[in-house]
N, C-alpha and C positions, 0 to 999 in steps of 0.2 A: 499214448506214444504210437503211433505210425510204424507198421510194418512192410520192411522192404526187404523180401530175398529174393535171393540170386540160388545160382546154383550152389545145390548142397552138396558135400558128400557124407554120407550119414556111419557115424564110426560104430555107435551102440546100437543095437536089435535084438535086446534082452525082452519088447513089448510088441517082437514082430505080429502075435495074436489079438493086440489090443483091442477092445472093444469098435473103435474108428475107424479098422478097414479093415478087408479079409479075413473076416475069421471062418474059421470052417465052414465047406459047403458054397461058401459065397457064390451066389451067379444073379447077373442081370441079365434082365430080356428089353431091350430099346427098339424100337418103330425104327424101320429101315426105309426109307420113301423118297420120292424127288416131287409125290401125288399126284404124279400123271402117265409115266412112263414106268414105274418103279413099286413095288408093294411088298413087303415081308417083316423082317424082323432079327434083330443081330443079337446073340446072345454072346457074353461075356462069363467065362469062368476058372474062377481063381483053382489051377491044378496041384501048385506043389510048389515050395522053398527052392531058392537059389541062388549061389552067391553071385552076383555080377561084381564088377570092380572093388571085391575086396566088400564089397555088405549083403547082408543077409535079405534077397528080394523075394514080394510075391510074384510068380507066373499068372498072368491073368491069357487065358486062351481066347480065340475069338474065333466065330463061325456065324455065317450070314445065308438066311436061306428065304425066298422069295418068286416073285414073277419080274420079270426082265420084258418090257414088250410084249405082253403075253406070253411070254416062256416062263418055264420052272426054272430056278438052278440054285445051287448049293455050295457056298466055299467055307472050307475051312482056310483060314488065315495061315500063313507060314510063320507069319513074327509076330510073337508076344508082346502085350502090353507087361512091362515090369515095375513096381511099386514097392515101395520102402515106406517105413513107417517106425518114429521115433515118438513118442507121446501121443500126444496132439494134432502131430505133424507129419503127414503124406507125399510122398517124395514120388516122382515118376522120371523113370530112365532116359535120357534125350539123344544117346548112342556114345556120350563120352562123360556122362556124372548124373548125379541126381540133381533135378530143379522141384520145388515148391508145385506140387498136384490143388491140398486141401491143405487147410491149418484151421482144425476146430476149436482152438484153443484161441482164433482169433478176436478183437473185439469192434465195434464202429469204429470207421476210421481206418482202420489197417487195409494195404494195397500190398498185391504181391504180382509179379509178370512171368506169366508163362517164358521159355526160353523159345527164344527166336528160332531156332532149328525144329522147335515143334510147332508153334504159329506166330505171328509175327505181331500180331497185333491183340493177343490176350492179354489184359490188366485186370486182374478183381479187384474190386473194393468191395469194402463188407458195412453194407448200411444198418445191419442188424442182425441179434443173435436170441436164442433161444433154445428149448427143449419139447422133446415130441415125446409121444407116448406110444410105441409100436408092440404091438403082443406083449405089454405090462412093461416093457424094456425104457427106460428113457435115450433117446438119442439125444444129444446135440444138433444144433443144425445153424449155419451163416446163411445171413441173406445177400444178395449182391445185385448188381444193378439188371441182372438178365434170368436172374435162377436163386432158386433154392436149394444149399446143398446140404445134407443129412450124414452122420454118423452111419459106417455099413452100406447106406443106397446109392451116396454121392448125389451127382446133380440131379433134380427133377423135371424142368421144364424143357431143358435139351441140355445133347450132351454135350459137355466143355469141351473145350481143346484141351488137349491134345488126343483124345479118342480118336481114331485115325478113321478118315472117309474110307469106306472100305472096295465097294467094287462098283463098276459097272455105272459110273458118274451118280451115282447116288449116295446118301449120307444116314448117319445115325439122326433119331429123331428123340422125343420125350423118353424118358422112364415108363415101363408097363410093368414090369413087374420087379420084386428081388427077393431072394428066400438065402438062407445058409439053416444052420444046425438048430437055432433059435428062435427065428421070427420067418412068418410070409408076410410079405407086401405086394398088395397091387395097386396101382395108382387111383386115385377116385371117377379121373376121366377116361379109365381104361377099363372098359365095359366086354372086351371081350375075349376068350382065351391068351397064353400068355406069347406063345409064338403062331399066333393065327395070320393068316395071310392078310385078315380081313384089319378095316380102321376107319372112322369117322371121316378120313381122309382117301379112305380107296373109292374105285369105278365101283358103278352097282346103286347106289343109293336114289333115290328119287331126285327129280332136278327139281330144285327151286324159281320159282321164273324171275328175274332182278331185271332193271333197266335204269339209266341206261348202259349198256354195254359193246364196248369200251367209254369211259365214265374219267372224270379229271375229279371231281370237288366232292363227289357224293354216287349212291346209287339208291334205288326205290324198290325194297322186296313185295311179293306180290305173296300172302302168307293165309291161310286156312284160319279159321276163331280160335281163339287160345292164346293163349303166353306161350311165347318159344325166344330159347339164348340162341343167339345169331352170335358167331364167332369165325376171325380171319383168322388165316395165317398166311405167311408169304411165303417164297420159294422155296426157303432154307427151313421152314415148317415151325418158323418161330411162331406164337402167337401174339398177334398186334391188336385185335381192336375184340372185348367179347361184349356185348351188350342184350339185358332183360327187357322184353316188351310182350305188349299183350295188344296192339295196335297191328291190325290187318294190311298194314301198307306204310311200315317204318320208312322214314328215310336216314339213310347211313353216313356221318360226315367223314371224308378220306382226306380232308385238306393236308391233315400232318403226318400222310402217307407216302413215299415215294413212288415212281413210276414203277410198274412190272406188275406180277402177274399174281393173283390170291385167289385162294382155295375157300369156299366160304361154306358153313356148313352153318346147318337152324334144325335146333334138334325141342322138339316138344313136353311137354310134362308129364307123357308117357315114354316117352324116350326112343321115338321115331326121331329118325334122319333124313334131312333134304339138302341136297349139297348141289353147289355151281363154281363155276372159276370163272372168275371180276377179271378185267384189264383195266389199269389205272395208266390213261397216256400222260406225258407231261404236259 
């Protein structure tokens, strides 16, 4: 059976602790980047119980702290992220009820849409489900057509909507790390401290030489002896294309890529970094 919610308003929060979201200590640390103008890291943490609209919410705090241009700077957020939680089911505040966040309890086939007032064009569908094993703990976790989301971590690949773009036209990016009272997490592609400035994606790394560039159907990496993962990402820091080779002069197909601008990075079997930014004209 097909799930479709709308806006909730969540009556019972006798399992506001439940294993599924916020339990004590909760805090996330997400990649803050635009990957050219932009570098830091946005941390997320759950401070303390609140009634909003008559239900019992979690406070989730936010603070983003990074390089701007070459500058430092540091904000802590004003408005909170607020979350409800009845089972299974993850609610997030939309400034007039609760809407459908997560639902672990969902299974293939189930579609749920963000609320318009938080983004307009969120729909998950959940192509598949399963369980993880994190510090001996089993989480749950749904698959969906752009992320994996986890019991406690939430999304992994990037963050969902509604996690608010936070300052300075830059945005939240992957999962780096998540810790509360019970388990640490850090992600497997996240190789370096957990609010470090630094990222596979910042300035600094050695350039890779690629041609051609600007490039339509394809581009030609120019690469040292070895096996190295060549991996894109686009603006919005998704990841679209990752591919294994052990070939000194791959060539990359981009046919089923759209126009604009990609971050490319070829990192080695020791775990050096070579990073360029591709333009794809139409």
């Amino acid at each position: 059976m097909r799930l479709l919610l709308g806006t909730l308003a969540l009556l019972a929060m006798g399992d506001a602790q439940a294993q599924s979201w916020c339990p004590p200590g909760a805090t996330w640390h997400h990649t803050y980047t635009n990957h050219w103008t932009h570098t830091g890291y946005t941390r997320y943490t759950y401070t303390s119980d609140t009634l909003v609209g008559g239900v019992m919410a979690q406070r989730i705090e936010q603070y983003v702290e990074g390089t701007a241009y070459g500058e430092p700077f540091a904000v802590t957020m004003t408005e909170a992220v607020l979350t409800s939680v009845q089972g299974d089911l993850v609610s997030i505040w939309n400034g007039q009820g609760f809407d459908t966040l997560f639902h672990f309890g969902a299974i293939p086939g189930d579609v749920w849409r963000l609320a318009p007032s938080l983004t307009p064009t969120a729909v998950i569908t959940v192509t598949d489900t399963g369980t993880m094993i994190i510090n001996g703990l089993p989480l749950r976790f749904i698959v969906t057509g752009n992320d994996t989301i986890v019991e406690r971590l939430g999304a992994l690949d990037r963050v969902l909507p509604p996690w608010p773009i936070v300052t300075l036209d830059a945005s939240n990016g992957a999962l780096r790390c998540y810790s509360d009272d019970d388990i640490q997490f850090q992600a497997p592609s996240w190789g370096y401290g957990c609010a470090s400035y630094t990222s596979v994606l910042a300035h600094g790394v050695d350039a890779v030489s690629l041609f051609p560039n600007p490039g339509t159907t394809h581009f030609t990496l120019q690469l040292p002896p070895g096996a190295h993962t060549i991996t894109l990402f686009d603006a919005t820091g998704r990841m679209v294309l990752e591919q294994r080779t052990a070939d000194e002069r791959p060539v990359i197909g981009t046919e089923h890529l759209p126009a604009g601008m990609y971050r490319i990075t070829v990192r080695d079997e020791r775990g050096a970094v070579m990073g360029a930014t591709w333009v794809k004209e139409r």
